[in-house]
C-alpha positions as CSV (number, residue, x, y, z in Angstrom):
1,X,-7.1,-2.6,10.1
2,X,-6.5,-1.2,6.4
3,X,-9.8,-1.8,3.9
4,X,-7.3,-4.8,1.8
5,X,-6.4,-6.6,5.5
6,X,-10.3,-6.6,6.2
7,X,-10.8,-7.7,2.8
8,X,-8.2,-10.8,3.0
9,X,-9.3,-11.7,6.5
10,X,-13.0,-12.1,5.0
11,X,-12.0,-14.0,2.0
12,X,-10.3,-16.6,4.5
13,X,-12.8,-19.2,4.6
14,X,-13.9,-22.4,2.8
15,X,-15.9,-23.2,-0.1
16,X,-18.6,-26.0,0.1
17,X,-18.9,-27.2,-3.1
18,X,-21.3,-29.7,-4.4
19,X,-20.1,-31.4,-7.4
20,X,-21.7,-33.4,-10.3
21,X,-24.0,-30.5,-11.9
22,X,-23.2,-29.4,-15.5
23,X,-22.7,-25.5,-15.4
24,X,-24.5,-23.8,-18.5
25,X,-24.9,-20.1,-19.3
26,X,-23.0,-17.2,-19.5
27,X,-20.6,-15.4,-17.8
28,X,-18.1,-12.1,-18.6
29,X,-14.4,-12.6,-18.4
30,X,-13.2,-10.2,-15.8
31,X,-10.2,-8.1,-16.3
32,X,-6.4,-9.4,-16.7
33,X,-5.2,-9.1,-13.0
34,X,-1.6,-10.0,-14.4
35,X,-2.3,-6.5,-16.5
36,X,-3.8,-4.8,-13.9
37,X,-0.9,-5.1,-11.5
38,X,1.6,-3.5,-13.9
39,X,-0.6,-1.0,-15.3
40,X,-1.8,0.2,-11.8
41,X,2.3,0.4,-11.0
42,X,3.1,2.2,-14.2
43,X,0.6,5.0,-13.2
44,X,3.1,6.5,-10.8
45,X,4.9,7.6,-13.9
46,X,2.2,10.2,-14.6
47,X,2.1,13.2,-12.3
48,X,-1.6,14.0,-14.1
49,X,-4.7,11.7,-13.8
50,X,-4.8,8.2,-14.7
51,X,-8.3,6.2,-14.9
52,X,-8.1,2.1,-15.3
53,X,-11.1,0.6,-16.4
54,X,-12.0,-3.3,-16.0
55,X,-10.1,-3.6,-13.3
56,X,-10.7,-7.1,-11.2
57,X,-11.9,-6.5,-7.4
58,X,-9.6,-9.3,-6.5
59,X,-7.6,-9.5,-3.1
60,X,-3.8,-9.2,-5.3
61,X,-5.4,-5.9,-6.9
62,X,-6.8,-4.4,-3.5
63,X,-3.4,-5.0,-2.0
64,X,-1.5,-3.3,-5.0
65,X,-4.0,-0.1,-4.8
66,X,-3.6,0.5,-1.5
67,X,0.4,0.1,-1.8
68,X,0.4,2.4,-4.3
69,X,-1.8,5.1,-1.7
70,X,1.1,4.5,0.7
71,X,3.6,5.7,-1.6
72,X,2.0,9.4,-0.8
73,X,-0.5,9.2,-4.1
74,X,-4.2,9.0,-4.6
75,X,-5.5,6.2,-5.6
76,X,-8.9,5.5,-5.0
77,X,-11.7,3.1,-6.4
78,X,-14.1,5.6,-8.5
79,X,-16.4,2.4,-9.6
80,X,-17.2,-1.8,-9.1
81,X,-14.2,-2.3,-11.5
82,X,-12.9,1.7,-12.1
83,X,-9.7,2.9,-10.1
84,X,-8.2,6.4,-10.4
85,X,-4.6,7.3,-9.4
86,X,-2.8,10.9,-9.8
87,X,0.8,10.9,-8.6
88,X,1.6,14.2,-8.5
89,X,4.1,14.0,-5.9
90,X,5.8,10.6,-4.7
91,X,5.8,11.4,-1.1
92,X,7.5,8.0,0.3
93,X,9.7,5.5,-1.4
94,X,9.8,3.6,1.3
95,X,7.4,0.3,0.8
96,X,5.3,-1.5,3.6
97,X,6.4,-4.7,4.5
98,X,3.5,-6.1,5.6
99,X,1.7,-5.1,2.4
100,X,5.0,-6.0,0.0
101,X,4.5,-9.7,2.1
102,X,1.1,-10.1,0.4
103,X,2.0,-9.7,-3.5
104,X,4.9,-10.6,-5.5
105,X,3.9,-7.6,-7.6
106,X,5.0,-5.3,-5.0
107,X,8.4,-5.2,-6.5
108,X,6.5,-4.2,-10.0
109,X,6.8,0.1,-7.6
110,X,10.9,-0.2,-8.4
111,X,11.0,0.6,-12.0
112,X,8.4,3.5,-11.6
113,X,9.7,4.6,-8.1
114,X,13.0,5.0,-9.2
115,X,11.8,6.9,-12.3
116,X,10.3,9.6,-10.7
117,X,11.9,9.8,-7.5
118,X,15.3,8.3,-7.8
119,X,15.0,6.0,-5.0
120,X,13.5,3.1,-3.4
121,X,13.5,0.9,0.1
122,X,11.3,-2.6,-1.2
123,X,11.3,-5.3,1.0
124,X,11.3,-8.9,-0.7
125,X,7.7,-9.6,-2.1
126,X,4.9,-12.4,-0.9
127,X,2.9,-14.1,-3.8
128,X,2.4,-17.9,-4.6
129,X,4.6,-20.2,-2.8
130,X,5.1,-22.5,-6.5
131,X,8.5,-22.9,-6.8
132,X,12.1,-20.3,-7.0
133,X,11.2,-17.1,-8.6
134,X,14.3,-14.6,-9.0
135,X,14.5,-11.3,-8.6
136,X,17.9,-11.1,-10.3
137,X,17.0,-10.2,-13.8
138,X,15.1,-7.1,-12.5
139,X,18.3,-6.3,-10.3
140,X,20.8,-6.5,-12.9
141,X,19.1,-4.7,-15.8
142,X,18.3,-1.9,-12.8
143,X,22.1,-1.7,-12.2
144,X,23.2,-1.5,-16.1
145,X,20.8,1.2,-15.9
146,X,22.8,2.8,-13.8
147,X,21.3,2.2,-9.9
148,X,23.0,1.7,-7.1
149,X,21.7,-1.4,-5.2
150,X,22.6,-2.6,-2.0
151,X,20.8,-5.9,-0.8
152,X,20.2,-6.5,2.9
153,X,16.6,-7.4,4.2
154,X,15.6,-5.0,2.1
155,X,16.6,-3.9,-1.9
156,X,17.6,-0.3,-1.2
157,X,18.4,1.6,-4.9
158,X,19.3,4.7,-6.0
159,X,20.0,6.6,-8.7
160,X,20.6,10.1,-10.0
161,X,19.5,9.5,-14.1
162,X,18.1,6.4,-15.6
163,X,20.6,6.3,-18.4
164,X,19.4,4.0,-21.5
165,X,21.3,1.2,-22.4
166,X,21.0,-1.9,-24.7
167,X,20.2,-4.9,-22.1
168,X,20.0,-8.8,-22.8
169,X,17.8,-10.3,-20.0
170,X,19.5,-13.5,-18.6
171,X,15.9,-15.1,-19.2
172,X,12.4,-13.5,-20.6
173,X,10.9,-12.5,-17.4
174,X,7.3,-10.7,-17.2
175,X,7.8,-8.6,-14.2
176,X,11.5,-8.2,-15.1
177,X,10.8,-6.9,-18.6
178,X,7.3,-4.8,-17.1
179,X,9.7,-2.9,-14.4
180,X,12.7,-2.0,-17.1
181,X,10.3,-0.6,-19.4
182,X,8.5,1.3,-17.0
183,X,12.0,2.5,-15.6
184,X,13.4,3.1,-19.6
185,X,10.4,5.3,-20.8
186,X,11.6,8.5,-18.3
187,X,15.3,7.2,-18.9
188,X,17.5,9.4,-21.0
189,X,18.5,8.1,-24.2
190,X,17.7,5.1,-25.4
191,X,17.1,1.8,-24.3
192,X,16.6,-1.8,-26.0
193,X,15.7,-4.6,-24.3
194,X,16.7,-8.2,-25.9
195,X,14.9,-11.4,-24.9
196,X,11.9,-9.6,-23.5
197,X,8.9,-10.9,-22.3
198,X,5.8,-11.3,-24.7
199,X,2.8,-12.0,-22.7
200,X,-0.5,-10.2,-23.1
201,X,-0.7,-8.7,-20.1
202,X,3.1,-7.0,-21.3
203,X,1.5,-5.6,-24.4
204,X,-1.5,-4.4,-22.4
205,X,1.2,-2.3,-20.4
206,X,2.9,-0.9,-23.4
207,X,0.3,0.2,-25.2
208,X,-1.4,1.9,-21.8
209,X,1.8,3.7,-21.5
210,X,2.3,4.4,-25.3
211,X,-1.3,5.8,-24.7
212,X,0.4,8.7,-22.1
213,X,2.7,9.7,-24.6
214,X,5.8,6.8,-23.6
215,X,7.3,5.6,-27.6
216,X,7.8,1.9,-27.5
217,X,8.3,-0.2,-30.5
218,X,8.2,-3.5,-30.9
219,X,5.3,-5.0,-28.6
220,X,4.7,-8.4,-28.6
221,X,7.9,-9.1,-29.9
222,X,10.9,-10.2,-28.2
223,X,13.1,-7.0,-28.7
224,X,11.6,-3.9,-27.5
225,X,12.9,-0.3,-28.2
226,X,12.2,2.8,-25.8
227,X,13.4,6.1,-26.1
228,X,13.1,7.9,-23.3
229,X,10.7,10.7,-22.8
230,X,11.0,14.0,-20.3
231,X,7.5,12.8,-18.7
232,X,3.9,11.2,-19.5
233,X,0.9,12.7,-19.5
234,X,-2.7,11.3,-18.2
235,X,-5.4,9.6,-19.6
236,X,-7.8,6.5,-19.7
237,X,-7.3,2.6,-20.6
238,X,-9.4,-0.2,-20.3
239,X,-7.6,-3.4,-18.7
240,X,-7.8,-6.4,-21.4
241,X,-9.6,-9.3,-21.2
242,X,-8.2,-12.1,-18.5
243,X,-7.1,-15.2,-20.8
244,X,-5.9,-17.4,-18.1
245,X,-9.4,-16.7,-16.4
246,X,-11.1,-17.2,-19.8
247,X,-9.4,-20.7,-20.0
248,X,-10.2,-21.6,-16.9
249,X,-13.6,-21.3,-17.5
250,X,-12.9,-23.3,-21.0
251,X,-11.5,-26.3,-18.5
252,X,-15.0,-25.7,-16.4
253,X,-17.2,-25.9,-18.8
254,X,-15.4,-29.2,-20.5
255,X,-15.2,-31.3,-17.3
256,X,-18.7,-30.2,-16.0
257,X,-20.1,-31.2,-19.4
258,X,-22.4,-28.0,-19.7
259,X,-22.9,-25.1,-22.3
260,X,-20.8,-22.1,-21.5
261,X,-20.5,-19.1,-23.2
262,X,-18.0,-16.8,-22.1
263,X,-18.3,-13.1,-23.1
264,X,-15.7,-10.1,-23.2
265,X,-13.0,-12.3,-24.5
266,X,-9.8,-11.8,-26.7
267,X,-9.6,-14.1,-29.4
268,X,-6.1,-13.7,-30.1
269,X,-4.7,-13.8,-26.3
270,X,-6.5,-17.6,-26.5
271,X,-4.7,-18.7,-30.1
272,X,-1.5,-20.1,-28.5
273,X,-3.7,-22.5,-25.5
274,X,-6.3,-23.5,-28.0
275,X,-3.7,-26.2,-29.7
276,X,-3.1,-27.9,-26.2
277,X,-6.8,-27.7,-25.1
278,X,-7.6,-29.4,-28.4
279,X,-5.2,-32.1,-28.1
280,X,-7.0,-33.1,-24.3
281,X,-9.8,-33.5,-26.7
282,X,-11.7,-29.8,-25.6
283,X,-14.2,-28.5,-28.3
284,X,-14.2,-25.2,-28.3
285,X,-15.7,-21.6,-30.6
286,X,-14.0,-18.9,-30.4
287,X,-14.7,-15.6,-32.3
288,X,-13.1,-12.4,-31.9
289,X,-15.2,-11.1,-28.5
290,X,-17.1,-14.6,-27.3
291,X,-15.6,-18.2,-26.9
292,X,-18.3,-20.6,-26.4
293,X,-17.6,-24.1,-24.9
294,X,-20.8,-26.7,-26.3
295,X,-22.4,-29.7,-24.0
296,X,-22.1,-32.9,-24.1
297,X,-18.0,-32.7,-24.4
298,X,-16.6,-36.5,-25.2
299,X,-12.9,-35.4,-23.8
300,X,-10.4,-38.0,-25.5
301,X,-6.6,-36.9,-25.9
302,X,-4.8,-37.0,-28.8
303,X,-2.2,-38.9,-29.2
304,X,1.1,-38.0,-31.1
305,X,1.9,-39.5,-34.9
306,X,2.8,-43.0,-34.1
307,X,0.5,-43.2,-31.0
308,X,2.9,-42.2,-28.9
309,X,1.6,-40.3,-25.5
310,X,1.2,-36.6,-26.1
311,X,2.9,-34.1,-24.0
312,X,1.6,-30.5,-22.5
313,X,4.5,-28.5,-21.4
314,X,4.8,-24.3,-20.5
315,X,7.1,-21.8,-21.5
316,X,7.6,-18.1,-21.7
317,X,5.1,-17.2,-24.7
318,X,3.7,-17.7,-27.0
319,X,3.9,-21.2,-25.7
320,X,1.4,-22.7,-23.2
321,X,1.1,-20.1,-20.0
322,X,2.2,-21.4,-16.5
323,X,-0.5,-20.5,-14.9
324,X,-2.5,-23.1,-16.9
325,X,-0.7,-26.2,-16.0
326,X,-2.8,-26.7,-13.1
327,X,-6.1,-26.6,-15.0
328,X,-4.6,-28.8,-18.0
329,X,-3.7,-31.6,-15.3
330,X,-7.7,-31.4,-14.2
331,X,-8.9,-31.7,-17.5
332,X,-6.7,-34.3,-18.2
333,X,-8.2,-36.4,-15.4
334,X,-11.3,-36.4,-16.8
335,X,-10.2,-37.2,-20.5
336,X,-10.1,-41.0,-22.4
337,X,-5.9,-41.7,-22.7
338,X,-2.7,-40.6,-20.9
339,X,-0.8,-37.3,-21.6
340,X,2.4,-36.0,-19.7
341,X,1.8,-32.5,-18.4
342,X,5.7,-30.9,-17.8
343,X,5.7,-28.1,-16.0
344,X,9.2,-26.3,-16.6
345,X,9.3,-23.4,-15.1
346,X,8.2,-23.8,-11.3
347,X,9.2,-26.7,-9.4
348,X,6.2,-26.7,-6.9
349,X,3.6,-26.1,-9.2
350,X,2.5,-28.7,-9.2
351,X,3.0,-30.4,-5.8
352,X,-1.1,-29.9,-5.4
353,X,-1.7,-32.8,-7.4
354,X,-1.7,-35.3,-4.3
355,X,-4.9,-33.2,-3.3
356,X,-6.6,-34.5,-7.1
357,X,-4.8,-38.2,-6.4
358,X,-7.3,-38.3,-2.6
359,X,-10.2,-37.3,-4.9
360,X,-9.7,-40.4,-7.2
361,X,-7.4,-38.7,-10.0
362,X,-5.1,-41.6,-11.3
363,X,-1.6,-39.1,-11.8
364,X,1.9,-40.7,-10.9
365,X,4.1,-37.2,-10.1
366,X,6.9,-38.4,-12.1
367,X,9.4,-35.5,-10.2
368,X,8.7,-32.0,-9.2
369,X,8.5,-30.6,-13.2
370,X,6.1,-33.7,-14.4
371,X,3.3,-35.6,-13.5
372,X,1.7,-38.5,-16.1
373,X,-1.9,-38.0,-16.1
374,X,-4.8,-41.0,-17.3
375,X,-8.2,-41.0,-17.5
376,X,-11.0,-40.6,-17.5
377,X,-11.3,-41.2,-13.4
378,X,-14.4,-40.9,-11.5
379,X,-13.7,-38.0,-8.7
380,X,-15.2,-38.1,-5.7
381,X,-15.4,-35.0,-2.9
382,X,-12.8,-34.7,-0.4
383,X,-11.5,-31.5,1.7
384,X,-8.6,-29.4,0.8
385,X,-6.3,-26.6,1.3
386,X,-5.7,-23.9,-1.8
387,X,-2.0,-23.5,-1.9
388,X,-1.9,-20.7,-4.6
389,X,-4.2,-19.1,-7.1
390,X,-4.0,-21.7,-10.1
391,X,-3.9,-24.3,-8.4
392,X,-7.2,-23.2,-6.0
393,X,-8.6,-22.7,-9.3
394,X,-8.0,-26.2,-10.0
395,X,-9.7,-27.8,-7.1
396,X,-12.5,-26.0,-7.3
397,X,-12.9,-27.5,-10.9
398,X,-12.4,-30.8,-9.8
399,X,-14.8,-30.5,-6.8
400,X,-17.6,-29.1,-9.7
401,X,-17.3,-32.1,-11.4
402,X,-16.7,-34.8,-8.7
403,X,-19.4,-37.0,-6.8
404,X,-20.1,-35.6,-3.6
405,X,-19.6,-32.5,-1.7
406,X,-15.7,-31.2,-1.0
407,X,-14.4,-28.6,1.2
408,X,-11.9,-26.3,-0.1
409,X,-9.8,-23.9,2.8
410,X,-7.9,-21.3,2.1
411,X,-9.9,-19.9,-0.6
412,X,-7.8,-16.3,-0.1
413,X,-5.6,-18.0,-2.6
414,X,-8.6,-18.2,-5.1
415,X,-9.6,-14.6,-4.4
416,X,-6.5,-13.4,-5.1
417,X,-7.0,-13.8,-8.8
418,X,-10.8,-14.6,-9.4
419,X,-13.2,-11.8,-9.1
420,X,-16.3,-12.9,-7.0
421,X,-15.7,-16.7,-8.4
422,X,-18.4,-18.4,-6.2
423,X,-21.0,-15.8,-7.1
424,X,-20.6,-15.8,-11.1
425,X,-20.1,-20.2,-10.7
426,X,-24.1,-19.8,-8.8
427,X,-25.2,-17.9,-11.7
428,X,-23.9,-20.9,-14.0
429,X,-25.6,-23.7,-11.8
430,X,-23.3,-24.5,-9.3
431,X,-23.8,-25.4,-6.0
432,X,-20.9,-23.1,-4.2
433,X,-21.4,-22.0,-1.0
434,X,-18.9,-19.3,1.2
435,X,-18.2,-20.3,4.4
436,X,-16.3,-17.6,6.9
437,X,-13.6,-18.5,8.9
């Protein structure tokens, strides 16, 4: 059994939570995973050393490293959160399914694979089961590119010279727009990519590969411009600051009615969510490296001009992130009014919510996109199954602040993007305990 199958099988328990304490103290934010993922895949476009720094020991990481050994590479952990890779020879191009089955960012090896080595065998990639989530945009900017793609079980591509081209994604997709840059920067020529994604965790990959000698302009915008370079050479980046993670703790520390101070953070990642944390009524300081979250929080939401019922809804950023919603709805449940949380882009994001409704949560799920949330409500433990990583993420911060003890399965899900979330919630005052399956 490989060191990330031991690793998953392990993190396959429950958590025992007991709920009702108010976590206080500090706590570091832990490396974007969402960065991590694409910067650990871009790596394979350096034939010299690469060394990532604050990189989150979670499951989805794990996986991804020792995908990327497979490949014929080295990549090896030199540290707790240190991983160095040096791909001077791709040696196989064709991907495990069994490790492709565990993480959607599996598919994040095409762009690079096909930049060094011309080809690629990737079976459909795992991840969260929340809904749809397309591969198409990544397929058809491959083929304007100039791959040939042929689709059975597997996506089998090929090509002979990444050729630059001026490409309009069909929608602004993270992965999609992370695996045509990483294919553009060896492509000859030009390319300019319209409707890109924006996301943090994009611009952290940009400027790690801008850092080995790639020229892209335009990051953080929607309209990014590579020219094509004959190759990269090595170096060292640091992985930013996990925002989603950082905001989940915000949500924590709100319900749980404790002091939190959160350390490591990114001010600027956090300005978009702070608007929709505000209006569920969370107090929050945030300075350029520390975002601290006071006691005592009286949560009330505020309503629209005219005292009409507010409304939380995602979208590709700089609107509210995704992978939020699920922590917004929790919050919500424990704040004076009614707000309607719309969740647009996944249509089984938030199907979870019938796990909060058990606990005491008054939510009516309107449809699969929206769910009407009033509160405050009293929550009380229950036991539950994590479906995916937010939305584990979610229950555990309902259990934290609900009467009673819950049960939480399936915490693999958690693990997947938390780094060593029971052990840093203990050092805040929780009572969390691990319980192996």
């Amino acid at each position: 059994m490989t060191d990330a199958a031991v690793a998953e099988a392990l993190h396959r328990g429950s958590f025992v939570i007991e709920g009702g304490h108010p976590l206080a103290g500090t706590v570091r934010a832990a490396g974007n995973k969402n960065a991590a993922l694409p910067i650990l895949a871009a790596s394979l476009l350096s034939a010299e050393p690469v060394v990532l720094q604050n990189v989150p020991r979670i499951l989805d990481v794990e996986n991804m490293v020792e995908l990327i050994a497979q490949v014929g590479v080295e990549a090896e952990w030199t540290g707790p959160n240190e991983v160095r890779i040096k791909a001077g020879e791709i040696a196989n191009t064709d991907l495990d399914p069994e490790l492709c089955r565990r993480i959607r960012a599996s598919f994040l090896l095409a762009g690079p694979l096909l930049a060094r080595a011309g080809k690629v065998q990737i079976p459909a990639p795992g991840g969260d089961v929340i809904g749809r989530r397309r591969l198409d945009t990544h397929v058809k900017a491959f083929a304007e590119l100039g791959v040939e793609i042929a689709i059975e079980r597997d996506y089998a591509m090929r090509v002979d010279k990444l050729r630059g081209q001026r490409l309009f994604l069909d929608e602004p997709s993270v992965m999609g727009t992370e695996n045509v840059v990483m294919a553009a920067v060896l492509a000859e020529g030009e390319t300019v990519i319209v409707n890109a994604a924006g996301e943090p965790h994009v611009q952290d990959m940009c400027r790690f590969l801008v850092s080995l000698g790639a020229e892209i302009e335009g990051i953080g915008s929607n309209l990014l411009r590579i020219r094509g370079v004959s190759s990269l050479n090595g170096g060292e980046h640091r992985i930013s600051p996990d925002y989603i993670e950082i905001a989940s703790f915000i949500g924590l520390g709100a319900v749980t009615r404790g002091e939190l101070t959160i350390e490591g953070c990114s001010g600027e990642d956090l300005r978009p969510i702070m608007p929709h944390l505000e209006r569920l009524g969370v107090r929050v300081e945030v300075s350029d490296s520390t975002v601290r979250v006071p006691d005592g929080q009286e949560l009330v939401i505020q309503d629209d001009l005219g005292g009409a019922i507010p409304k939380i809804e995602d979208g590709p950023w700089p609107q509210f992130p995704a992978d939020l919603t699920s922590i917004a709805v929790v919050v919500a449940t424990q704040a004076r009014g009614t707000v309607l949380i719309f969740e647009k882009m996944f249509e089984s994001r938030l199907f979870f919510v019938d796990k909060l409704v058990g606990m005491g949560a008054r939510i009516i799920l309107c449809d699969p996109h929206r769910a009407v949330v009033t509160g405050p409500a009293p929550l009380v433990g229950d036991r539950m199954e994590s479906p995916d990583i937010r939305a584990g993420m979610a229950m555990l911060i309902a259990s934290l602040c609900a009467d009673g003890v819950s049960t939480i399965g399936n915490i693999g899900q958690i693990d997947r993007g938390y780094e060593r979330i029971d052990e840093r919630l203990r050092s805040l005052g929780a009572c969390i305990e691990r319980i192996s399956s």
